[in-house]
C-alpha positions in Angstrom: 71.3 56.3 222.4 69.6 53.2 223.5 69.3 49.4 222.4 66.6 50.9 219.8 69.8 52.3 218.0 71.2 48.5 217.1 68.5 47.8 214.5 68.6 50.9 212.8 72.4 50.8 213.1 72.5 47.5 211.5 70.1 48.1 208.4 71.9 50.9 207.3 75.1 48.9 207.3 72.9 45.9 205.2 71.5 48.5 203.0 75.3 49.6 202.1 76.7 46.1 201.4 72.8 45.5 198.8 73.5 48.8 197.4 76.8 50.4 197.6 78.7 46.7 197.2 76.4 44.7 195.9 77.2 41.9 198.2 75.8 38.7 197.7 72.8 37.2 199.6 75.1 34.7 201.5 77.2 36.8 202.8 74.6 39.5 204.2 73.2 36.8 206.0 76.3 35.7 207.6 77.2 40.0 208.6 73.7 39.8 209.8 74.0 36.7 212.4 77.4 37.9 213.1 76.5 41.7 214.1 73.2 40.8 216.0 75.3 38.3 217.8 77.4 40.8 218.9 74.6 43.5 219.5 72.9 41.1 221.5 76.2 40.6 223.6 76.4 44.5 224.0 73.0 44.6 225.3 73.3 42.4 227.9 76.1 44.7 228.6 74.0 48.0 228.7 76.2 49.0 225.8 75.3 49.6 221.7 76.7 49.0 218.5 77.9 52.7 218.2 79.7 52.4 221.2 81.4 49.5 220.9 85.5 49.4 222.0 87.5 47.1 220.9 87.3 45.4 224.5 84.1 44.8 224.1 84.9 42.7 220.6 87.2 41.2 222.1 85.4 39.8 225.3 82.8 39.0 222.5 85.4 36.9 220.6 86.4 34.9 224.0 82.9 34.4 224.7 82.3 32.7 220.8 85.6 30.6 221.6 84.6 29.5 225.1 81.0 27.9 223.7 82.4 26.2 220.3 85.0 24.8 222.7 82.2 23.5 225.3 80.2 22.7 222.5 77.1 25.9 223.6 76.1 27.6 220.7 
């Protein structure tokens, strides 16, 4: 499954918070920043959403700390 998988992967999620939850706008938009964030980060790792360890969140997570502390976005 390649990096194609990530976009389809996250619609369906967004498609189940608009339909099954009926979350509000705001707060699809901040799942959405959030996951391709994260998708983005898996990429440059050769990895995919659906694959995704809990290693790799929590690299991710170290990363997000690291820049707010340095002040990169």
């Amino acid at each position: 499954m390649g990096s194609d998988s990530n976009p389809r992967l996250l619609s369906g999620f967004l498609d189940y918070l608009r339909i099954e939850k009926g979350s509000r706008r705001s707060r699809i938009d901040a799942y959405t920043t959030d996951i391709r964030q994260f998708a983005e980060f898996l990429e440059e790792r050769k990895r995919v959403l659906l694959n995704a360890r809990r290693p790799d969140v929590r690299e991710f997570l170290q990363q997000l700390f690291s820049n707010r502390s340095t002040g990169a976005v």
